[in-house]
N, C-alpha and C positions, 0 to 999 in steps of 0.2 A: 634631717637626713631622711630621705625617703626608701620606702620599705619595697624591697625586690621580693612578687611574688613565688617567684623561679626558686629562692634560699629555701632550703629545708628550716621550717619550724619547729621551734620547741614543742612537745607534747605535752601538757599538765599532766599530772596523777590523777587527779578528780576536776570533776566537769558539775558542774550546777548550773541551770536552764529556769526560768520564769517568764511567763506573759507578761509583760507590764502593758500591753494594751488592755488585757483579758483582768489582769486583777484590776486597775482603773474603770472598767467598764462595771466591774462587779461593785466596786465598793459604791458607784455612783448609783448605780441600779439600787442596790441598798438603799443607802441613803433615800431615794425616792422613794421607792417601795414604803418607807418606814412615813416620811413627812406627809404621805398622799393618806397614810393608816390613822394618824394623829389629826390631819384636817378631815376628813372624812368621820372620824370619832366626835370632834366638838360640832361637824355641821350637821350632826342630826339633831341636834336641840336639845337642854337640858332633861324635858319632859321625857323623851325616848332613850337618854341613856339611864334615867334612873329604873325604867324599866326592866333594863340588862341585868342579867344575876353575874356572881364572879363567876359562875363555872362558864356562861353564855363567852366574858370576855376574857378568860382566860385560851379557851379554846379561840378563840380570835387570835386573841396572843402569841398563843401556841403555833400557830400555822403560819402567821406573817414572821416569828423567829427561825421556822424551818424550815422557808422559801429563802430568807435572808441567808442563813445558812449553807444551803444549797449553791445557792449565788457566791457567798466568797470562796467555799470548799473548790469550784471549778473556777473563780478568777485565782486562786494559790496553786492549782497545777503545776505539776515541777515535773523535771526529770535529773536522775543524778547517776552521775558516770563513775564508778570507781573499781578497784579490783574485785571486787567482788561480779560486776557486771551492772546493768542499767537498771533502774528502781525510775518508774514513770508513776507518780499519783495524778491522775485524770480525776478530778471531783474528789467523793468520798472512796472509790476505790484504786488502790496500791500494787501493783503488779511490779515481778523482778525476773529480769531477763539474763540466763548466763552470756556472756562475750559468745562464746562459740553456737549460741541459736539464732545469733545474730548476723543479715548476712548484708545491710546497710540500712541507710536513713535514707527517705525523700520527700522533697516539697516541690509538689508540683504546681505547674501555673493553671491557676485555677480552686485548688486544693486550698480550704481553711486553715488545716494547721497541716503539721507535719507527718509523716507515718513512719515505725519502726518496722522493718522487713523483719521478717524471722523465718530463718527454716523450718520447713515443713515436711509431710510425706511427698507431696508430688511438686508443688507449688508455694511459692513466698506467701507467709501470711501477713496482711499489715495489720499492725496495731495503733491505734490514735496515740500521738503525744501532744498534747496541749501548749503546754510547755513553750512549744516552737512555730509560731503562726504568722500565716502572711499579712499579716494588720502589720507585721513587726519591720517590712522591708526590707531594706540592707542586712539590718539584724539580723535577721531573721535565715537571709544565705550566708552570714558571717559563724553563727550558729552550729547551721549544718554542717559548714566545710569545719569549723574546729572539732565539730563529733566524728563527721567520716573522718579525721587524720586521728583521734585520738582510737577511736573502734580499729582502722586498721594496724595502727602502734600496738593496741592489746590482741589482735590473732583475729578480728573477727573476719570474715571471709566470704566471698560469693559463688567462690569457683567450685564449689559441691551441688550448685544449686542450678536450676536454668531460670536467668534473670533473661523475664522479658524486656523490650526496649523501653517499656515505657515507667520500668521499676528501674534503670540503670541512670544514674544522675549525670547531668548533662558536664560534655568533654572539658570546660574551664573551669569547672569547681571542684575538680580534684587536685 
């Protein structure tokens, strides 16, 4: 059976969003990162690492775990939609957005990942969501159109705002 755009859709309760190009990119990054640390450590020769103290290769240690770190914290990017309102973790930091400061989503062509509109005093503000990026393709406009229906199912709204053209998402994807 083939699926008529036109039929009103069901709107979930809660929404969850991940990279998977962004967390595979991360974990493989890693992964190197770590294998290039470990060949790098035995090709400098017995004679030079016995020279190394532990605090010398801990602090090595220390910093190739915190770069790796770094790296999976922003491939785990999320965003999450529920009554509460939208909770975007970009990296190590967590932000939460009520429905009503919300006045839509866009990914534009060109744009790496996606951006949250929020009302402002004069003007929309964007916010990065990682979450949601154009490596992802089809996804990635499949995505968005299930957030703008679910955003406008829960009240969020544009019409208090002056949405310029190029922050209004294009006329089939809604």
């Amino acid at each position: 059976m083939q699926h008529d755009d036109r039929e009103p859709q069901e709107v979930p309760e809660r929404l969850s969003y991940t990279s998977p190009p962004a967390l595979m990119t991360a974990v493989v990054l890693s992964i190197v990162l770590l294998s290039f640390s470990m060949f790098g450590w035995y090709a400098l020769g017995k004679e030079i690492r016995e020279q190394v103290t532990w605090i010398q290769a801990g602090t090595l240690l220390f910093f190739i775990f915190v770069m790796i770190g770094v790296m999976l914290s922003v491939g785990y990017s999320r965003l999450w939609a529920n009554e509460e309102g939208i909770t975007v973790r970009n990296g190590p930091i967590l932000r939460r957005y009520p429905i009503d400061q919300i006045a839509g989503v866009r990914l534009r062509k060109g744009d790496a990942w996606s951006s949250l509109l929020l009302k402002g005093e004069e003007e929309l503000k964007r916010k990065p969501v990682l979450a949601i990026q154009s490596l992802e393709g089809e996804g990635a406009q499949r995505k968005l159109i299930e957030l703008r229906r679910w955003l406008v199912a829960h009240g969020a709204t544009s019409r208090d705002v002056d949405v310029r053209p190029e922050d209004q998402p294009p006329a089939d994807e809604d």
